[in-house]
C-alpha positions as CSV (number, residue, x, y, z in Angstrom):
1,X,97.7,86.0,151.4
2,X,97.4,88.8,148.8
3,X,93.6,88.6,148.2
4,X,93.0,89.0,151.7
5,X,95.4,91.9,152.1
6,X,93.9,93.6,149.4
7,X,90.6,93.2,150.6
8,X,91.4,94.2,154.0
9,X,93.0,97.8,152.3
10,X,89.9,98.6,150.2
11,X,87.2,98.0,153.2
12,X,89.8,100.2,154.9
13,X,89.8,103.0,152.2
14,X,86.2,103.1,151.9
15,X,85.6,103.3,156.0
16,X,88.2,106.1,155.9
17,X,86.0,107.9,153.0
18,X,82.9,107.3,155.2
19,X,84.2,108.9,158.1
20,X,85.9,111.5,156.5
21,X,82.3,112.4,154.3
22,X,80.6,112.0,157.4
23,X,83.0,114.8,159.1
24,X,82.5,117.1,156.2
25,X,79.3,116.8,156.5
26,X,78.9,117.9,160.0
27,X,81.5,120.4,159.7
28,X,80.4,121.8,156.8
29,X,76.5,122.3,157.6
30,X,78.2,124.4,161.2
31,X,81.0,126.4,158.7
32,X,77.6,127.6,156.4
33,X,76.0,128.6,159.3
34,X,79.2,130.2,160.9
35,X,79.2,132.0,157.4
36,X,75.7,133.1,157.3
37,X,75.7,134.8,160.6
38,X,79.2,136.5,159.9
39,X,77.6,137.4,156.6
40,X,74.3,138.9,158.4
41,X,76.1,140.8,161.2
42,X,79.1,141.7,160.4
43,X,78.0,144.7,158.5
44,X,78.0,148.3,161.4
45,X,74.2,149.0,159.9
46,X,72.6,149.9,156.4
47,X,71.5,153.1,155.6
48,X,68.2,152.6,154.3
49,X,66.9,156.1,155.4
50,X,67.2,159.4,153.3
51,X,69.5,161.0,155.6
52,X,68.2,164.5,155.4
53,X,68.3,167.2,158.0
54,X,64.7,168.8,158.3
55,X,63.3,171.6,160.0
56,X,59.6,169.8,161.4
57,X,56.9,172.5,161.9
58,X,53.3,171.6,163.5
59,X,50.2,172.8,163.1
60,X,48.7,173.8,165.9
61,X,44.7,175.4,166.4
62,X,45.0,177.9,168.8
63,X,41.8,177.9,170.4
64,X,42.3,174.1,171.4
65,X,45.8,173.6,171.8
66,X,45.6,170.9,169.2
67,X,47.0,169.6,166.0
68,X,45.4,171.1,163.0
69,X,43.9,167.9,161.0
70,X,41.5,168.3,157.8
71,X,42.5,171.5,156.4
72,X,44.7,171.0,153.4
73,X,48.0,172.8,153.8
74,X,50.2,173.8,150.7
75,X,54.2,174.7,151.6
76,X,55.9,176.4,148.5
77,X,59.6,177.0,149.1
78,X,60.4,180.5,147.6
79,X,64.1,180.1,146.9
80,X,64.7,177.2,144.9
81,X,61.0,177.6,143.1
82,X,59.1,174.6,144.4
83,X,56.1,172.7,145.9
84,X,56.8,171.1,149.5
85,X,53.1,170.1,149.9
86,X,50.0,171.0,148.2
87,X,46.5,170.8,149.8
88,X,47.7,168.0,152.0
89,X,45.9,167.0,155.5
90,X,48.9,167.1,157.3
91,X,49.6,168.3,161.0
92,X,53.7,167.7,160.4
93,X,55.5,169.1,158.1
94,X,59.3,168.3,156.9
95,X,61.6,171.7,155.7
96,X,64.3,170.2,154.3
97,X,67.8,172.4,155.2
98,X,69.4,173.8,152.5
99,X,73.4,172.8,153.0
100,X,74.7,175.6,151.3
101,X,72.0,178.3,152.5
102,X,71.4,180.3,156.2
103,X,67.8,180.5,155.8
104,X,65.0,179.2,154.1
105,X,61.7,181.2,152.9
106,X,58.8,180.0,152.1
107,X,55.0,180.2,152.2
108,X,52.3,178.5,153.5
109,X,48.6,178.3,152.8
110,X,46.2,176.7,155.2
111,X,42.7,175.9,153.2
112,X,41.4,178.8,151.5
113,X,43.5,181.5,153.8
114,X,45.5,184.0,152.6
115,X,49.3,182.3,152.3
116,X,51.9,183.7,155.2
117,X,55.6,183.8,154.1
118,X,58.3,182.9,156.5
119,X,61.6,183.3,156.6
120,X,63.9,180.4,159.2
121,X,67.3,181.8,159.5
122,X,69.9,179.1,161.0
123,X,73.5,177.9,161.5
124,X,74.5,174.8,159.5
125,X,76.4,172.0,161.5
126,X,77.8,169.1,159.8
127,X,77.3,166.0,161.0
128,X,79.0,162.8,160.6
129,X,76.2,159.5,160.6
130,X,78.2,156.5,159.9
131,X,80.4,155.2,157.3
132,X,77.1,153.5,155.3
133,X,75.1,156.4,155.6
134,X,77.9,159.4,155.4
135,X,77.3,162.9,156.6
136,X,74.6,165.4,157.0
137,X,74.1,169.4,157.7
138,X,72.2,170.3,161.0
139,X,70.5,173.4,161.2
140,X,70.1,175.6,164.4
141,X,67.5,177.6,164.4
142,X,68.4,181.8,165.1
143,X,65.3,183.0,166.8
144,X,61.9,183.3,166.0
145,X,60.9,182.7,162.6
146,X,59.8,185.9,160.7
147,X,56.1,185.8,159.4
148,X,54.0,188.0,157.7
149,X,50.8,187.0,160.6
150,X,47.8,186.9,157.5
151,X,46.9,183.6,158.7
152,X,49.4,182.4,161.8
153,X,48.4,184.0,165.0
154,X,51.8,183.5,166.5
155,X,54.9,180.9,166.2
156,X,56.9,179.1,168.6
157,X,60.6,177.8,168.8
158,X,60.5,174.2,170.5
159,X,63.8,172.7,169.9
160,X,66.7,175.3,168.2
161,X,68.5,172.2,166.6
162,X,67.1,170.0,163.7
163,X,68.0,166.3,163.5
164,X,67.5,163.5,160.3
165,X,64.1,163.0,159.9
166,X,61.9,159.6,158.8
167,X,60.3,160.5,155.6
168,X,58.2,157.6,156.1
169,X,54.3,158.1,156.4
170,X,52.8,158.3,159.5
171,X,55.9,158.9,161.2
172,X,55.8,161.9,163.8
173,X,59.5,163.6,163.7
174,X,60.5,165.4,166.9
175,X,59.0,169.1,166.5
176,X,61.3,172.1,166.2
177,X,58.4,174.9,165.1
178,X,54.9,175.6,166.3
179,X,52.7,177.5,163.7
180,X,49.5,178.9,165.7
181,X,46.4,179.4,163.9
């Protein structure tokens, strides 16, 4: 009676380790999966943007009520010393705010015109984002820009408060600003 009883307990152990691979098995491929997806959206968002509170100014032809396109336009920003944009096609432009500053001054050249210097004055706000992408300062804007009028026939304030902008190209970034030439 022994050899059968023997034989009967290791066909039992090896169904037992069948069934309980075949369990794990199935179990296992729905816990990855379970995993993945917890993995994937568990997360609020990621901040993959700049997040960067700009001023956006268009460029508008006054005699067509349209955007200004193949004129190159150069933006130097007079406080901190440096190039914005230079002899770009652009009809949109980006000022970034200054988080420690009220204003920002700066001039702008359209083709071979004489450059115009403006001066934005503002309030800073600031704002929090999320916990990824942290905080920001909003600007909003105090009146009409000051401009020296060389080249720009007139400006004109569309929205008073700046939000993040999309630095990427090709993106058009709710207007604040309206430069007339």
């Amino acid at each position: 009676m022994l050899p059968l009883q023997a034989n009967f307990i290791s066909f039992f152990d090896v169904d037992i380790i069948r069934i309980v691979l075949k369990w794990f098995s199935e179990h296992l491929l729905w816990f990855c999966i379970a995993a993945f997806a917890w993995l994937c959206f568990s997360c609020e968002e990621f901040c993959e943007e700049l997040n960067r509170s700009a001023i956006v100014v268009n460029f508008i032809d006054s005699s067509q009520n349209t955007p200004i396109t193949g004129i190159g336009i150069s933006i130097f920003s007079i406080e901190n010393d440096s190039m914005w944009y230079r002899n770009q096609r652009i009809s949109q432009a980006l000022l970034p705010v200054n988080p420690a500053a009220d204003s920002m001054s700066f001039e702008i050249t359209l083709g071979d015109n004489p450059p115009d210097t403006i001066i934005i004055r503002y309030t800073r706000h600031t704002g929090f984002i999320s916990p990824e992408c942290g905080c920001v300062s909003f600007a909003e804007i105090q009146g009409e820009p000051k401009i020296t009028k060389n080249t720009i026939k007139y400006t004109e304030v569309t929205s008073m408060r700046s939000r993040t902008v999309t630095y990427r190209q090709g993106i058009q970034n709710e207007e604040n600003i309206r430069f007339y030439y």
